[in-house]
N, C-alpha and C positions, 0 to 999 in steps of 0.2 A: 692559948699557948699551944694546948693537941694540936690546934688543927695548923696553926704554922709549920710545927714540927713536920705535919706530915704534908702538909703543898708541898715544902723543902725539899721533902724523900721522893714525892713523886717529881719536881721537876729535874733533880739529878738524873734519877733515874731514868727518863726522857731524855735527857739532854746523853746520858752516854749511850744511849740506844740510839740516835741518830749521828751521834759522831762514828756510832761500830759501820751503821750502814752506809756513811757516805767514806768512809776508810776502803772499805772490802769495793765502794762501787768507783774510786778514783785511784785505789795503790793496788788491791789486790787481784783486785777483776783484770786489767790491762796485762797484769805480769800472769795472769791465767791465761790469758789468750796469745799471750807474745810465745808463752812455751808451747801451747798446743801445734800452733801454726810453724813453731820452729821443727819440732818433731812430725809433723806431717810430711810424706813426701812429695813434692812437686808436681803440678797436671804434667798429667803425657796424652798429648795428640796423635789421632791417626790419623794417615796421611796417606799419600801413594804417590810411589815413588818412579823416576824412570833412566834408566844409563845411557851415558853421555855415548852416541856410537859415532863412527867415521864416514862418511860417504863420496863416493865419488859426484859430485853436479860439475856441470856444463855450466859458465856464467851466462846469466842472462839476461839481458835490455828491455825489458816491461815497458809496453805503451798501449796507448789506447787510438785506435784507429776507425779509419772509416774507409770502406768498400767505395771505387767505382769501375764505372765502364772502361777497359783498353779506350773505346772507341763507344760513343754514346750522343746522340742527335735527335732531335725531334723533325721528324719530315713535315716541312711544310713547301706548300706552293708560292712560287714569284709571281705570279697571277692569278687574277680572280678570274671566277667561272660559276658553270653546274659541273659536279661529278656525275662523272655519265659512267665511269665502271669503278666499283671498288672490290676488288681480287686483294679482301685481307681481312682476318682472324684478330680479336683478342688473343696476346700471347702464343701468336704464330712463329715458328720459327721461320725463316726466309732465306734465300741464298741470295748471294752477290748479283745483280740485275737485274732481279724480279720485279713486273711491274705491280705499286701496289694500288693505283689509285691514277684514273686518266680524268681530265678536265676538259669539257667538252671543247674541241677545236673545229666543228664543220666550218666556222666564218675563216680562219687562218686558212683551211686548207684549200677553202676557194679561193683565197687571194695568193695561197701555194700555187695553182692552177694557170692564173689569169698571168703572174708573175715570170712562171715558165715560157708561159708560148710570147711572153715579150720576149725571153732573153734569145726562145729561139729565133727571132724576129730580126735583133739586133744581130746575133751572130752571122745570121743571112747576110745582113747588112755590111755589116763587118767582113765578111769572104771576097762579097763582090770590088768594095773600096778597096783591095789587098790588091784584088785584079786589075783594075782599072791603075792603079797606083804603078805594076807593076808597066803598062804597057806607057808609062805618062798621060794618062787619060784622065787625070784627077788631080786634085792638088794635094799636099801632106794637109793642110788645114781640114778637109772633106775625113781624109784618113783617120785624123787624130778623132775628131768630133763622132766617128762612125767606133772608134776604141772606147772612148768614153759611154757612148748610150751604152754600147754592150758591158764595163765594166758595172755602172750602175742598174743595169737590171739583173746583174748577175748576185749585187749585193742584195737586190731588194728578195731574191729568191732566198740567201743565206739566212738574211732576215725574217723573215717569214718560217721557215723551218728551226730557227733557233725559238721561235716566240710557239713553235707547235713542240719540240722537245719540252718547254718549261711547263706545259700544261700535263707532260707525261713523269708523274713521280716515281721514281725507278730509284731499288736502294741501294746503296753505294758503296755497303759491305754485308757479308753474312752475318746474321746478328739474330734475336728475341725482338718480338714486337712489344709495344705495350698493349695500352687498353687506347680501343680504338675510339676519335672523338666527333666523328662526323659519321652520316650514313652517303649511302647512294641516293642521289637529285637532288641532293642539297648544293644552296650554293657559297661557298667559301671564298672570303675575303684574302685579299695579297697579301701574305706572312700569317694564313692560320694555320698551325697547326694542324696537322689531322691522326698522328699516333706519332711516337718514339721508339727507338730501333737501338740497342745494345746489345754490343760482341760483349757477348759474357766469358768466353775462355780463350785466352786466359784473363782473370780480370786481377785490376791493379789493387789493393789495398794501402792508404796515404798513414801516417802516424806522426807526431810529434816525438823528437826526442829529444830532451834536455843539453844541451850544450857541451857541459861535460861529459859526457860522452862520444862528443862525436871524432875523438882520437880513436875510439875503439868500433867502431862502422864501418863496414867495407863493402864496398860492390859485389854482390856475391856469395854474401854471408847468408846461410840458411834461416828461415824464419818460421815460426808455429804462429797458428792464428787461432783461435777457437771464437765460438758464435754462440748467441745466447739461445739461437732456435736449434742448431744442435748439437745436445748435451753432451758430451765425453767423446766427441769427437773433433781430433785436429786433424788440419789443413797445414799442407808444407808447401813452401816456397821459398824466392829468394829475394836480398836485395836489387832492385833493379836501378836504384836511384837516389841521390843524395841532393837535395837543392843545394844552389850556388850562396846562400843567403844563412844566415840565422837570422827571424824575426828580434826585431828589437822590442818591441812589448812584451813577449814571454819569454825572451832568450832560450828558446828552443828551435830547433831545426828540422824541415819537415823529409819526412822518410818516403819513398815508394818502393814499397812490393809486389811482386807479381808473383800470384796463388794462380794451378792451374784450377780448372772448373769443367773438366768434362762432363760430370752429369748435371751442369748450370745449378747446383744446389744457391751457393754463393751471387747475394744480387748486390748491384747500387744502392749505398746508402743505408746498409747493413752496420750493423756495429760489430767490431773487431776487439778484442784482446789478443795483441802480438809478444812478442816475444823472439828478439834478436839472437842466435846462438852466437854469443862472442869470443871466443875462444876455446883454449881445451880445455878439457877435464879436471877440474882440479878437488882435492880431499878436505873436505872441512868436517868440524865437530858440529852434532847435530842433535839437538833435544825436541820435545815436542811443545808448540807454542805455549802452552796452558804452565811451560814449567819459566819463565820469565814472567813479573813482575814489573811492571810499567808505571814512574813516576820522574817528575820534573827535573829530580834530584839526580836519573842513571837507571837503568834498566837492571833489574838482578834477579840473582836465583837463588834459592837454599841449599845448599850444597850436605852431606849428611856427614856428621863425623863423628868418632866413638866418642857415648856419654860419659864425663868424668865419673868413678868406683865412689857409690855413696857409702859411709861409714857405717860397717856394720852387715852390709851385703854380703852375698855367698861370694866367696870366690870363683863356685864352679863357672860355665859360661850358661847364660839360661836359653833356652829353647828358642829358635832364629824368630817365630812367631811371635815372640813373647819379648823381643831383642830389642834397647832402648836406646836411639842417638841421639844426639844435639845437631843442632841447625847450625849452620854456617854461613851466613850471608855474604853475596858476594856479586858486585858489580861488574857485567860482562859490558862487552861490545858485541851487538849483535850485527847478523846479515842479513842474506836476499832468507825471502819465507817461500817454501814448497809446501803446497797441501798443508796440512796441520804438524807439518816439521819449519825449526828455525836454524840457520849458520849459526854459530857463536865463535868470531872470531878471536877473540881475550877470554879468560876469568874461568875456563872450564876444561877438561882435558879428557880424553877419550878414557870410556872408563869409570870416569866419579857417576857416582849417583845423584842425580837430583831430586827435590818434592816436586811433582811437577802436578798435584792437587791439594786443596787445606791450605795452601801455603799464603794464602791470605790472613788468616790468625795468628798466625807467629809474628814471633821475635826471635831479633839472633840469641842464641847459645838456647833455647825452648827445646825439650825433650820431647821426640813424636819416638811415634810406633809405628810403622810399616803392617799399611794392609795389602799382602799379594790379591785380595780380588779385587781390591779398586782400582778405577781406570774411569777415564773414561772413553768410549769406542768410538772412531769416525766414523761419522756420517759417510752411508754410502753416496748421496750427491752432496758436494759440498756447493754451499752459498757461492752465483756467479760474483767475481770481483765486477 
């Protein structure tokens, strides 16, 4: 009967000793932590911050181009041969008539030779049947036939001189040579190559520009080119030319430029980033790209606004260091991008502050802290587009 009594006493006793602890670990534990976390105050994020400022930009027409010659040909011969003189340089410059390259002619020029003293022959012939003609000593039939030899030996001598010009390659404007592709005594076939010759200044640069645009294009319009060989330096020119056409596969229309090039820096087939100056000057609000937020949904910024007065705070105001706001979230419409600046044409106004770092960890109404040393600084070369 003891020992009943006392299993009894011990499994009561058991039994409210695990009801204390599963009480304190499902009712009292929870409402411990719900207060702690209720009287806790809120994270506050630092961040860095940047003001919304105004700027005067030029709009501008962005395209991607490509370099060529005004005037650009590969000298080749209408005749085969041996080169018997070649008078020319890898990357020679050359003037307007220079010869660069002769094709040996001795066999033409002897039948140059033989061809002459016929025509003088004919023309003898032709003086005296004028005479004879003149006195009725002959008949017009003798006359006419005595007109003809000498016409046809007169062609054969044309001929002949025209077939000794094509063996002489003379260049046809002032231009840059290329790389040269033949030597001296070699012999070259009819249409080979033997170098290319490019007016480099001024030279054209071609660009595509999208369609909608081309209300705002004009003949004339000044253009920036820059080059990927080199760095931080533009090139100015103008439109020289607007095709008749927009392409119907890319519904873009193709642009021509003319960049001058006195010190021929600028070659063929060079790659171009242009940029159209399309009008004047106009004022837009300007943050720095790093301070927009990019998603499917809208593009936006954190905008900074005073933190609602937590209960029980000082009144006074606390040290600007030390000074807490809420976030503001707020979808812009952005514009054209300059260096590590963006337009913002909606949703921003000269003047507000923006986060424009951290602002990947928030959420709207989230309390940050402004750190004045954070930034971050451009790049003194920025990445070629």
């Amino acid at each position: 009967m003891k020992r009943a009594i006392a299993f009894i006493i011990v499994f009561l006793l058991l039994g409210g000793l695990a009801g204390g602890l599963g009480y304190f670990q499902f009712v009292m534990k929870p409402e411990m932590i719900k207060g702690f976390i209720s009287k806790a105050p809120p994270p506050v994020t630092t961040v860095a911050v940047a003001e919304a400022t105004t700027e005067k930009w030029i709009p501008k027409i962005r395209a991607i181009g490509t370099f060529r010659a005004v005037q650009g040909i590969d000298i080749a011969s209408q005749v085969g041969g041996v080169i018997r003189v070649l008078d020319i340089e890898s990357g020679q410059d050359v003037e307007k008539g220079k010869l660069l390259a002769q094709i040996d002619d001795s066999v033409e020029q002897a039948d140059l030779q033989a061809n002459e003293a016929t025509l003088r022959n004919t023309e003898l012939a032709l003086e005296r049947q004028r005479q004879l003609a003149t006195g009725g000593a002959t008949s017009r039939a003798s006359l006419d036939t005595a007109q003809a030899q000498r016409d046809s030996a007169a062609g054969a001598v044309e001929r002949t001189r025209a077939l000794i010009r094509q063996k002489s390659l003379i260049a046809p404007f002032a231009g840059r040579l290329g790389l040269r592709k033949v030597d001296q005594g070699q012999y070259i076939a009819p249409g080979a190559s033997i170098v290319t010759l490019q007016q480099l200044d001024p030279i054209y640069v071609d660009f595509p520009v999208p369609e909608q645009f081309l209300d705002e294009l004009k003949v004339g319009q000044e253009i920036e080119v820059a080059v990927d060989a080199y760095a931080g330096k533009m090139f100015k020119g103008k439109v020289a030319s607007i095709d008749a056409r927009v392409s119907a596969d890319t519904r873009n229309v193709l642009v021509r430029g003319r960049v001058d090039n006195p010190d021929k820096a600028l070659l063929p087939g060079m790659f171009a980033n242009v940029a159209v100056l399309a009008g004047a000057a106009q004022e837009f609000v300007t943050l720095p790209r790093t301070a927009v937020t990019y998603s499917l949904y809208g593009n936006a910024v954190f905008a900074l606004k005073p933190a609602p007065q937590q209960p029980g705070a000082a009144q006074a105001a606390p040290a600007r260091t030390d000074q807490v706001f809420q976030t503001d979230r707020r979808f812009v419409r952005t514009g054209e991008v300059r260096n590590e600046r963006i337009a913002v044409l909606e949703g921003v106004k000269t003047g507000e502050k923006v986060i424009s770092e951290g602002q990947i960890k928030l959420n709207p109404n989230s309390l940050v802290r402004v750190d004045p040393n954070a930034g971050i600084k451009p790049a003194q070369t920025l990445p070629k587009e």
